[in-house]
PADRENDREN-654987 format. One record per residue (C-alpha): x, y, z; residue number from 1. Coordinates in pm, 1 decimal, always signed. Layout:
BEGIN
        x        y        z resi
        X        Y        Z  NUM
...
***
This chain:
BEGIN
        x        y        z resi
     +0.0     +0.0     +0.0    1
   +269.4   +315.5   +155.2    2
   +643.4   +197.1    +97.5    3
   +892.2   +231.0   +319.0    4
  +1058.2   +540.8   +234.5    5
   +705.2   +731.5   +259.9    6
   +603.5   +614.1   +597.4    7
   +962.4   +717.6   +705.5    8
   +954.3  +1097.5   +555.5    9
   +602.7  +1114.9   +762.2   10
   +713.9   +992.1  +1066.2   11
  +1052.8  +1249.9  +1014.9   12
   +814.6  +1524.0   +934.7   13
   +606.1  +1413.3  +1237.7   14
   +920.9  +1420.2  +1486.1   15
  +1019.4  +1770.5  +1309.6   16
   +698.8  +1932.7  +1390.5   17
   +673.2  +1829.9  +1763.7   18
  +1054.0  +1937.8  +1816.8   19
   +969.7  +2305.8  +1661.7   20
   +617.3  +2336.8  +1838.7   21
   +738.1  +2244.1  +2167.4   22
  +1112.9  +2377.8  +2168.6   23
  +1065.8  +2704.3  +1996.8   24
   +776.5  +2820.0  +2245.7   25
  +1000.5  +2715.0  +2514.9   26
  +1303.2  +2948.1  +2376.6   27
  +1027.5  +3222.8  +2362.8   28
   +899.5  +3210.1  +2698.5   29
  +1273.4  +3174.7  +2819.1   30
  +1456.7  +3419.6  +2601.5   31
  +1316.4  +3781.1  +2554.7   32
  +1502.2  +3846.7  +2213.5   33
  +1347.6  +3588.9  +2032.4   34
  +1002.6  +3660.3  +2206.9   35
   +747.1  +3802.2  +1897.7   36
   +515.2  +4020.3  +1939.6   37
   +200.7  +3774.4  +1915.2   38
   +400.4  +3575.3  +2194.6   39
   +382.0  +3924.5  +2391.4   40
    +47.0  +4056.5  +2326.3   41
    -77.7  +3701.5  +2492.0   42
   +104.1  +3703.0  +2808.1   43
   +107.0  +4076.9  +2835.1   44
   -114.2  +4054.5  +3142.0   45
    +83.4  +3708.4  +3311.9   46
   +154.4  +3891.1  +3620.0   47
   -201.0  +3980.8  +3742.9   48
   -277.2  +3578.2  +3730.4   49
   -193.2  +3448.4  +4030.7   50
   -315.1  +3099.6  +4320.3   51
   -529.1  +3151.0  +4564.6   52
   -428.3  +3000.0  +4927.5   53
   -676.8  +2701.0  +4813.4   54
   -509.2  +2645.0  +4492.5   55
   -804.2  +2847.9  +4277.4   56
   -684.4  +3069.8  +3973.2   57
   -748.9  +3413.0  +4070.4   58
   -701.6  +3782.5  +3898.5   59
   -531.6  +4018.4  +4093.2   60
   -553.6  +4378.3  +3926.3   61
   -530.0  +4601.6  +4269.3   62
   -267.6  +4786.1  +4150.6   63
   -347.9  +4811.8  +3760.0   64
   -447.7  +5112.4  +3575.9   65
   -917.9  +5076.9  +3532.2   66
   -853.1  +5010.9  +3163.6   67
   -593.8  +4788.3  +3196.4   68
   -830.7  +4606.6  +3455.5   69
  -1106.5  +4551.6  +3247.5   70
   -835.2  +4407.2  +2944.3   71
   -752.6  +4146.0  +3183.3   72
  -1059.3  +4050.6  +3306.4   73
  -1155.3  +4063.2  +2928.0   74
   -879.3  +3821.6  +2853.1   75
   -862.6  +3580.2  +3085.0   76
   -984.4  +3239.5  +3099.4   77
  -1141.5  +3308.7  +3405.7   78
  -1432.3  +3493.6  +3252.7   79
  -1513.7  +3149.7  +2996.2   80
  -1545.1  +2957.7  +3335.2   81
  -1767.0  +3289.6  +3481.2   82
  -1997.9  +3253.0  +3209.8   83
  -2079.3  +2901.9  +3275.7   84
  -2234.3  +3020.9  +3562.6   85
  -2545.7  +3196.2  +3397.2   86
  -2799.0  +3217.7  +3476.5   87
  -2722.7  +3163.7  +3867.7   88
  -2633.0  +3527.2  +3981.2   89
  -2532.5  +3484.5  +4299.7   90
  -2292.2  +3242.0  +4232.7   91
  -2212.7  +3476.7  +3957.9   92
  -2123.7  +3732.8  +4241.2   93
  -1974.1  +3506.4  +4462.9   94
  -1720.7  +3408.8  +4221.0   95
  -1650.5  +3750.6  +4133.6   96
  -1563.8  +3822.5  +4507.1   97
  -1374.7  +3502.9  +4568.1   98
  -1168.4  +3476.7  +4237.8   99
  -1104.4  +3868.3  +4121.1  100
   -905.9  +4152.1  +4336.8  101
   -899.7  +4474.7  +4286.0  102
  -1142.7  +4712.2  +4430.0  103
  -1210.7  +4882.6  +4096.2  104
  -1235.2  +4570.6  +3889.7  105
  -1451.4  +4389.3  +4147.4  106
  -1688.2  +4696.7  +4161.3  107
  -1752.4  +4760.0  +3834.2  108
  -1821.3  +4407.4  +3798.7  109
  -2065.9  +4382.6  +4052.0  110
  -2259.4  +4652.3  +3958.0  111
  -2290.1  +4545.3  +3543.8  112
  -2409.5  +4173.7  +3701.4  113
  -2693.0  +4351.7  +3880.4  114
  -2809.4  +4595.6  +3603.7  115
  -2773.0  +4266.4  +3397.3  116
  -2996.9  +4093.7  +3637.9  117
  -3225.3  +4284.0  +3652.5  118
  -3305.3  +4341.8  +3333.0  119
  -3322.4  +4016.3  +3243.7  120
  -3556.4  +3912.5  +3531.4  121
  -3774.7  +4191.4  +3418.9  122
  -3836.1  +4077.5  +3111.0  123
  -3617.8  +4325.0  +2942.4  124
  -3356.0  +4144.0  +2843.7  125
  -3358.9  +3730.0  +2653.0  126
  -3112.4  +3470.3  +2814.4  127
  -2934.6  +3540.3  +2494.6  128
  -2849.2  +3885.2  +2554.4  129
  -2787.8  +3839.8  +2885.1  130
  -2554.0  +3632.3  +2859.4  131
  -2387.6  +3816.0  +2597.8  132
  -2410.8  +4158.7  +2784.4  133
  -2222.8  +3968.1  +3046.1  134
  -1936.5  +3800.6  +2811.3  135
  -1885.9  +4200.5  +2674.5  136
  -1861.5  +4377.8  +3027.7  137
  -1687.9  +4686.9  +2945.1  138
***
């Protein structure tokens, strides 16, 4: 069916393209010269993630600038495992306290969940948009 020399250029090409994917983002994270700026635009905010004393993943943006805040809130993978939340909004709030710091981020937050709420729960507002108001919180 495949000779010989075929299944060996695919299993070369195979090797080749796990050494560069896993070697050349390792000489990135480790060496700042040969860092691009696609590499640097996604860990741009690294420092604000941080562990909890439990162990939890947690957003720490006291001392970041209120725009820079929201970008890292907006960014994070944090706010994927917020959203998975609607439509319970007190756990929704409760996470927010527990798993984000920063008394500007945390506020502003807070108060988009309730206006959220309550439109929704008057009638105001589909699950839909809800839950799209909440994955563009600005």
């Amino acid at each position: 069916m495949f000779d010989k020399s075929f299944m060996l250029f695919l299993a070369v090409g195979i090797g080749f393209f796990y050494v560069v994917t896993t070697y050349v983002g390792d000489i990135q994270r480790e060496d700042d010269k040969f860092q691009n700026s696609a590499y640097q635009q996604e860990h741009q905010y690294d420092e604000y993630y941080t562990v909890d004393s439990v162990g939890d993943p947690i957003i720490d943006a006291t001392y970041a600038d209120n725009k820079i805040a929201m970008d890292i809130w907006d960014k994070s993978a944090l706010k994927n495992e917020f959203l998975e939340l609607f439509p319970d909004f007190d756990t929704m709030r409760a996470f927010i306290k527990n798993r984000v710091r920063g008394e500007y981020l945390v506020s502003t937050l807070l108060g988009k969940i309730n206006k959220i709420e309550d439109q929704f729960f008057s009638g105001k507002m589909s699950a839909e948009d809800a839950k799209r108001a909440l994955a563009h919180m600005k």
